[in-house]
C-alpha positions as CSV (number, residue, x, y, z in Angstrom):
1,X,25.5,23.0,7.6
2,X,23.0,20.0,7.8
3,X,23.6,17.1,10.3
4,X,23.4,13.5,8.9
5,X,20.3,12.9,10.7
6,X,18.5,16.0,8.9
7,X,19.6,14.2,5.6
8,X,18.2,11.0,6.9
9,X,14.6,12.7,8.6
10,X,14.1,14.4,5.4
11,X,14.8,11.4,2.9
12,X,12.6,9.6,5.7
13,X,9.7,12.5,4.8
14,X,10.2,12.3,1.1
15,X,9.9,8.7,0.8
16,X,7.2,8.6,3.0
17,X,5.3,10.9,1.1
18,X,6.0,9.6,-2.3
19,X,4.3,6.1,-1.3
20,X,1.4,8.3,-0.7
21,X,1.4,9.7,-4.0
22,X,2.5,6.6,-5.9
23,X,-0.6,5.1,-3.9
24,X,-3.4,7.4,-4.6
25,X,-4.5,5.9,-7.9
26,X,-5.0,2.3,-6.4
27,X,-7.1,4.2,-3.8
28,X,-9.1,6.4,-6.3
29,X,-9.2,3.2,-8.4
30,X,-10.9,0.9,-5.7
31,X,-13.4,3.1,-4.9
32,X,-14.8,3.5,-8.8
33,X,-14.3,-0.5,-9.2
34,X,-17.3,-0.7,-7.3
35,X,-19.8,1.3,-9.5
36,X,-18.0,-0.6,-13.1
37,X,-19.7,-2.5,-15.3
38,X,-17.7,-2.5,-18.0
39,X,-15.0,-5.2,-17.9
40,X,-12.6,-2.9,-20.4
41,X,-12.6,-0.2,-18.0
42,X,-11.9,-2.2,-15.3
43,X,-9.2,-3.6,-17.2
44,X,-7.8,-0.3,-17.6
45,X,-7.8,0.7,-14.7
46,X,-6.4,-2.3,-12.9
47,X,-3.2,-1.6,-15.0
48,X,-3.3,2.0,-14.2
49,X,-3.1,0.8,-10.3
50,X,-0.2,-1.6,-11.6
51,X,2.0,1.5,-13.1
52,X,3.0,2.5,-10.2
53,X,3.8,-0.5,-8.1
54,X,7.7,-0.2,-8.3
55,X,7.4,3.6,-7.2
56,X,5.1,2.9,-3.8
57,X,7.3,-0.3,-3.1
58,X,10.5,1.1,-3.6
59,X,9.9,4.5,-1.3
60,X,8.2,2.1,1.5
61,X,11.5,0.2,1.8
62,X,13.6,3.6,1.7
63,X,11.1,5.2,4.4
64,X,10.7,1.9,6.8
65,X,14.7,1.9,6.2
66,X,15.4,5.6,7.1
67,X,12.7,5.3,9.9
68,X,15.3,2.4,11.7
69,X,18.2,4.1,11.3
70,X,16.6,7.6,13.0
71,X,15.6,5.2,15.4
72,X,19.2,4.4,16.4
73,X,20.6,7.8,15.4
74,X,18.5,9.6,18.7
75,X,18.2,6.0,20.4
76,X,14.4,6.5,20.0
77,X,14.7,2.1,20.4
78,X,14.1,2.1,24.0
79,X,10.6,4.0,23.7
80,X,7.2,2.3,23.6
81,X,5.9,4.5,20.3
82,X,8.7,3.7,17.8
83,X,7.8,0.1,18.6
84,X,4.4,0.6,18.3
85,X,4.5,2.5,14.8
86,X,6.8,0.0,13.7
87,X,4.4,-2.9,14.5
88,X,1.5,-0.9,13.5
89,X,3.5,-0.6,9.8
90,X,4.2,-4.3,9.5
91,X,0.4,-4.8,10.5
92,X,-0.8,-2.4,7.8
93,X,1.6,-3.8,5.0
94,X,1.0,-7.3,5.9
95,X,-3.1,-6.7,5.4
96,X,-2.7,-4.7,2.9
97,X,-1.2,-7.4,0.7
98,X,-3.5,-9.9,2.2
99,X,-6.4,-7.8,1.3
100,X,-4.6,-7.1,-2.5
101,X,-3.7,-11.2,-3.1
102,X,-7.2,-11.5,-2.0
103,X,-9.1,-9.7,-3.9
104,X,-7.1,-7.6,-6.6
105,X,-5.4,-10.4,-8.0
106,X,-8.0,-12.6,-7.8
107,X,-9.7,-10.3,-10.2
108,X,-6.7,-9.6,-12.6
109,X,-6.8,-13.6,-13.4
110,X,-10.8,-13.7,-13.8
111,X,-10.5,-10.9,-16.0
112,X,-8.0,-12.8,-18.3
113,X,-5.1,-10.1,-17.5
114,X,-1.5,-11.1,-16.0
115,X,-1.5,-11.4,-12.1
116,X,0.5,-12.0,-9.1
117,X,0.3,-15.6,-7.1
118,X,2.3,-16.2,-4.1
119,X,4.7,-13.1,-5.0
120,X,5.4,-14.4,-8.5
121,X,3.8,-13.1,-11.6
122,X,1.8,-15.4,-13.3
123,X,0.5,-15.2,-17.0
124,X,-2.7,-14.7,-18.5
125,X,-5.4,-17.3,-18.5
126,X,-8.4,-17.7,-20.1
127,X,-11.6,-14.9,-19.2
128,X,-13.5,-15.6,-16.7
129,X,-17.2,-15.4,-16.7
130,X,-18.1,-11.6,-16.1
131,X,-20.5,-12.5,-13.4
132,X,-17.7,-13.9,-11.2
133,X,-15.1,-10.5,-12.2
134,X,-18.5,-8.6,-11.0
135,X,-18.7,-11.1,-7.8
136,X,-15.0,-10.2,-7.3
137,X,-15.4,-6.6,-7.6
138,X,-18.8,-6.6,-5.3
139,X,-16.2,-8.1,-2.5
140,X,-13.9,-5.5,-3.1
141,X,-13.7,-2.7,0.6
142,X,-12.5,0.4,-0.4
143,X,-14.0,2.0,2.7
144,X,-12.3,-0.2,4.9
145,X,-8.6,-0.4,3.1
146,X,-8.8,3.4,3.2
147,X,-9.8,3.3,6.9
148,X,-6.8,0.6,7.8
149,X,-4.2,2.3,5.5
150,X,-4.8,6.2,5.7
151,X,-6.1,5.5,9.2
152,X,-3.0,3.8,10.0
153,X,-0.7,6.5,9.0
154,X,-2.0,8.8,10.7
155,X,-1.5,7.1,13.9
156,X,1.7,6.6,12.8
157,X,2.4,10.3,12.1
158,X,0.8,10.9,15.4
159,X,3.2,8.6,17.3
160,X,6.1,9.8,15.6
161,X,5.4,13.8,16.3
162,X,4.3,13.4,19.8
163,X,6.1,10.6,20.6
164,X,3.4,9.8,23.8
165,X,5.0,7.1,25.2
């Protein structure tokens, strides 16, 4: 018979990997942003990005949630690397948003599409100019979000396999 904490570990796993999934079409999308020129398509695929918002959210909460309670279920809490992935996933989260209220938002309103303003969703507005959606789109990183997110994880994994300090 399973233990509760091999219930816990594998929802932990699950979740962890379904925000991956749910996530890799805002990364594939970022990275074709920046060769776009029609406003349509970018359009399009800013609310292919959106459809799976509730998905990646949703299975952060359940993995950052199952990851605390493993953490008292072996009383990892007294060990530097549970601290330091936990940090290291606030970090990551927090620029990640940063990085999305920035820039991704910023070009949903210039675009005339519905967006997200201090965590509420805002309506529609008049187009933009397509020279400043194209401005918008020249700032956007997709090198570097990919670099601080996948990057990230990875560390993360690392810490919580080896478990080094």
């Amino acid at each position: 018979m399973y233990t509760l904490y091999e219930w816990v570990k594998f929802l932990h796993v699950i979740a962890s990997v379904t925000f991956m999934v749910s996530h890799g079409a805002s990364i594939a999308i970022s990275f074709r942003l920046k060769g776009e020129s029609d406003m349509d398509k970018v359009k399009t695929m800013l609310d292919l990005s959106g459809t799976m918002w509730v998905a990646m959210m949703l299975s952060l909460v359940v993995a950052a949630i199952a990851g605390v309670v493993l953490g008292f279920m072996l009383r990892w809490w007294s060990q530097w690397w549970i601290w330091i992935s936990t940090v290291l996933l606030l970090v990551i989260t927090i620029w990640m948003f940063t990085i999305g209220q920035g820039t991704f938002h910023k070009l949903r309103k210039a675009l005339g599409m519905p967006y997200q303003a201090g965590g509420r969703e805002m309506p529609a507005e008049e187009p933009a100019p397509v020279e400043e959606s194209k401005a918008l789109i020249a700032k956007t990183r997709p090198h570097l979000m990919l670099l601080v997110g996948y990057g990230g994880f990875v560390v993360i994994i690392w810490l919580m396999m080896f478990k080094p300090f």
